[in-house]
C-alpha positions in Angstrom: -44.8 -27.2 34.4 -41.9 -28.5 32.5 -44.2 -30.5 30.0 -45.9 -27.2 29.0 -42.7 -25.3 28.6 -42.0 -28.1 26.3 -45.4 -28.1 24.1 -45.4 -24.3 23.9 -41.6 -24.3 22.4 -42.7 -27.2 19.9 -45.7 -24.9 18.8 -43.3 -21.9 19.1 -41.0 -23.4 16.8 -44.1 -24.8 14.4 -45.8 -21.9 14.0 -42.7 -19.9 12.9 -42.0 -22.6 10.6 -44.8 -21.9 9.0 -44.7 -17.7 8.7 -41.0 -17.7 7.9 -38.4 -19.0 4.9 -35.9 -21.2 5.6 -33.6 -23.9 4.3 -31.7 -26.7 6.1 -28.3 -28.1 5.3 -28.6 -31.7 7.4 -30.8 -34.9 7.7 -31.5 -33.8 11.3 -27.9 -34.2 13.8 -25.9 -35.3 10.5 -24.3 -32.9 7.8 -24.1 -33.5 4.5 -22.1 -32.5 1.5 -24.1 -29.5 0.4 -22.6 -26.4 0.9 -25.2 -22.8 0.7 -23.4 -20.5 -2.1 -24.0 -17.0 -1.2 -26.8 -17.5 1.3 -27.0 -17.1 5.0 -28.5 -20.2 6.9 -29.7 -19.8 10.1 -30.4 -22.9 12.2 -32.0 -24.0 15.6 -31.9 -27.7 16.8 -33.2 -29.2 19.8 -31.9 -33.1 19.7 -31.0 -35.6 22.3 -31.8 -32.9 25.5 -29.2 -30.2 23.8 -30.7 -27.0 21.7 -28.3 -25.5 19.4 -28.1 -22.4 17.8 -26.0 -22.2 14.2 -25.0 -19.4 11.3 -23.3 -20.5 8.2 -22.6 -18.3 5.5 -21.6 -19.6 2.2 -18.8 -17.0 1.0 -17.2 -18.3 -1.7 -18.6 -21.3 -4.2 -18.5 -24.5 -2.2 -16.9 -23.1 0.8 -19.0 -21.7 4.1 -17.8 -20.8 7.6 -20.0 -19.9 10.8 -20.9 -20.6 14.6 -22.4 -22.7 16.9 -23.8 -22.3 20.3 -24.8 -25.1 22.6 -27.2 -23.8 24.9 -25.4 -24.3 28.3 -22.3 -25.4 26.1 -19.6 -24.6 24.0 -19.0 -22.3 20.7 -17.5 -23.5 17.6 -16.8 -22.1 14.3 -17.5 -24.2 11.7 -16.7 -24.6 8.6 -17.0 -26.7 4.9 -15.8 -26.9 1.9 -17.4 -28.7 -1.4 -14.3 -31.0 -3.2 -16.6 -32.8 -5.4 -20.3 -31.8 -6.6 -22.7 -34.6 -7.0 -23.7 -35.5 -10.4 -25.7 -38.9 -11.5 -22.9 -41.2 -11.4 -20.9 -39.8 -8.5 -22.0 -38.5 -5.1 -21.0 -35.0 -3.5 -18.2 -34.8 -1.2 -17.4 -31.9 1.4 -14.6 -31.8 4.2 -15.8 -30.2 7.5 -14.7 -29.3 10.7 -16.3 -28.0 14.2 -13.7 -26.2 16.0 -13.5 -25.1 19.7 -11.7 -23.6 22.4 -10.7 -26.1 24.9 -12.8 -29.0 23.6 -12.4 -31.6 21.1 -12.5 -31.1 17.7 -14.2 -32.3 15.3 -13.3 -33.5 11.8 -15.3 -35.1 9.0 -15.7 -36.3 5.6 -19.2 -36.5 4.2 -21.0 -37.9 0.9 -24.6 -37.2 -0.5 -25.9 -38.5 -3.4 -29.4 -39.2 -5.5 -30.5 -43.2 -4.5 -32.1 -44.0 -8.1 -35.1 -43.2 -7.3 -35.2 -38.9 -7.7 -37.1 -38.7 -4.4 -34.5 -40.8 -2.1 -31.6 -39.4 -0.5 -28.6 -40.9 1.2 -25.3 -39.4 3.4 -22.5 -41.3 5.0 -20.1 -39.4 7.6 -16.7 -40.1 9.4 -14.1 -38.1 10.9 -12.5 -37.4 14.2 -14.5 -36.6 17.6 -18.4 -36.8 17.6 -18.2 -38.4 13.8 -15.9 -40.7 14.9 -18.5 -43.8 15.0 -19.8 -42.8 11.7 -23.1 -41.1 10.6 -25.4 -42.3 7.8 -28.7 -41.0 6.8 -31.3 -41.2 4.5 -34.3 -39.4 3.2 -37.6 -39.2 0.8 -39.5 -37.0 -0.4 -43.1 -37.7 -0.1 -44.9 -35.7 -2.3 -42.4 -34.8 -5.5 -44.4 -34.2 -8.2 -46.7 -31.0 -8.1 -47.5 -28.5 -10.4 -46.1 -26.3 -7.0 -42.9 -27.7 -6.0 -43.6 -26.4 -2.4 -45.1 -27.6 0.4 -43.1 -30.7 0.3 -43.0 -33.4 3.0 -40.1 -36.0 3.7 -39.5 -39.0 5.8 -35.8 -39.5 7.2 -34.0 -41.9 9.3 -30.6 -41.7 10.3 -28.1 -42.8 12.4 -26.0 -40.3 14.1 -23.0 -42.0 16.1 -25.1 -42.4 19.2 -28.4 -43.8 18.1 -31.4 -43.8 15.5 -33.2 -40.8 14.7 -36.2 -40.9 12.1 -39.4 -38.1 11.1 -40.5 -35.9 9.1 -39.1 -32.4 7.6 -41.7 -30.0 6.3 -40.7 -27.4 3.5 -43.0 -24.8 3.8 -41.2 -22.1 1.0 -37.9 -21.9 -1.1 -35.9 -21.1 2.4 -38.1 -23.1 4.7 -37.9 -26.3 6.7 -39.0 -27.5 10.0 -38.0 -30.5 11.4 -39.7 -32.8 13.6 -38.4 -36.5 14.9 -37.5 -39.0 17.6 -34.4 -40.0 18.9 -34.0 -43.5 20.4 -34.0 -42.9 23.9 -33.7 -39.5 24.2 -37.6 -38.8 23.3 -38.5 -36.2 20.7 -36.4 -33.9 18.3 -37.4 -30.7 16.7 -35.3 -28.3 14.1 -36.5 -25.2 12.1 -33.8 -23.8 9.5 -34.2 -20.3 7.5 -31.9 -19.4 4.6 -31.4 -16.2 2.8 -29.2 -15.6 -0.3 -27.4 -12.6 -1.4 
């Protein structure tokens, strides 16, 4: 019973990747340092057993504040702010925080930037609480070079201060990702993100 509860969420989450607009602002458990301007992201996350639940708004240029529910957890109020945008010679960097009642918070620093190649990725994280062991990530896009710049396809592995996570992330439209993935020992991973400017 619990195995098809399981399947029919995956294909729950699949097929409204593929009828809705979305955008994510992670590798998969890891931030980085991009930060929506003007655009509501909406985000759900099932990773290591936990689903999640997450709405940032990006308010001002480089700054964006929202909440997050773990199911059967705790709400925080997020937030981040961009210090430095990434250009060619220097990576992004962002400041963030989840914050919650009662619990431990949970401070980082984050970079992103280009890897050479135009398709390849890279973040590094470290902070207080759950970032305290350091996060780094990195990501390609597979298919980069259309005449349509969407669907696009990329691989990503990352490491998120508890173990290895690697798969795939699916953009289906301009606002539009699904995620799906494996984390070592804690079996599969699965993410669909929507983002809508203003």
């Amino acid at each position: 019973m619990r195995k098809i509860s399981y399947t029919t969420l995956i294909m729950f989450v699949l097929l409204f990747a593929l009828t809705t607009q979305a955008l994510a602002f992670r590798v998969l458990d890891m931030p980085t340092a991009d930060v929506p301007d003007e655009a509501l992201e909406l985000d759900f996350l099932y990773h290591r057993g936990v689903g999640s639940l997450r709405a940032q708004v990006g308010f001002y240029p480089g700054l964006s504040a929202g909440l997050r529910q773990d199911f059967g957890g705790h709400l925080y109020a997020t937030l981040k702010a961009a210090i430095l945008q990434e250009t060619q010679e220097w990576p992004g960097l962002a400041l963030g925080a989840d914050l919650s009642l009662g619990r431990q918070q949970h401070l980082y620093a984050v970079v992103s930037k280009q890897l050479g190649n135009p398709s390849l990725r890279g973040h590094a994280a470290i902070g207080v609480g759950r970032y305290s062991r350091g996060m780094a990530g990195v990501s390609y896009v597979l298919n980069p070079v259309k005449v349509n710049s969407l669907p696009t396809t990329s691989l990503f592995v990352e490491y998120d201060g508890r173990g290895l996570n690697g798969g795939l992330i699916a953009q289906f439209a301009p606002g539009l990702k699904a995620k799906i993935g494996l984390a070592s020992g804690h079996g599969i991973s699965f993410g669909v993100s929507y983002k809508a400017a203003f």
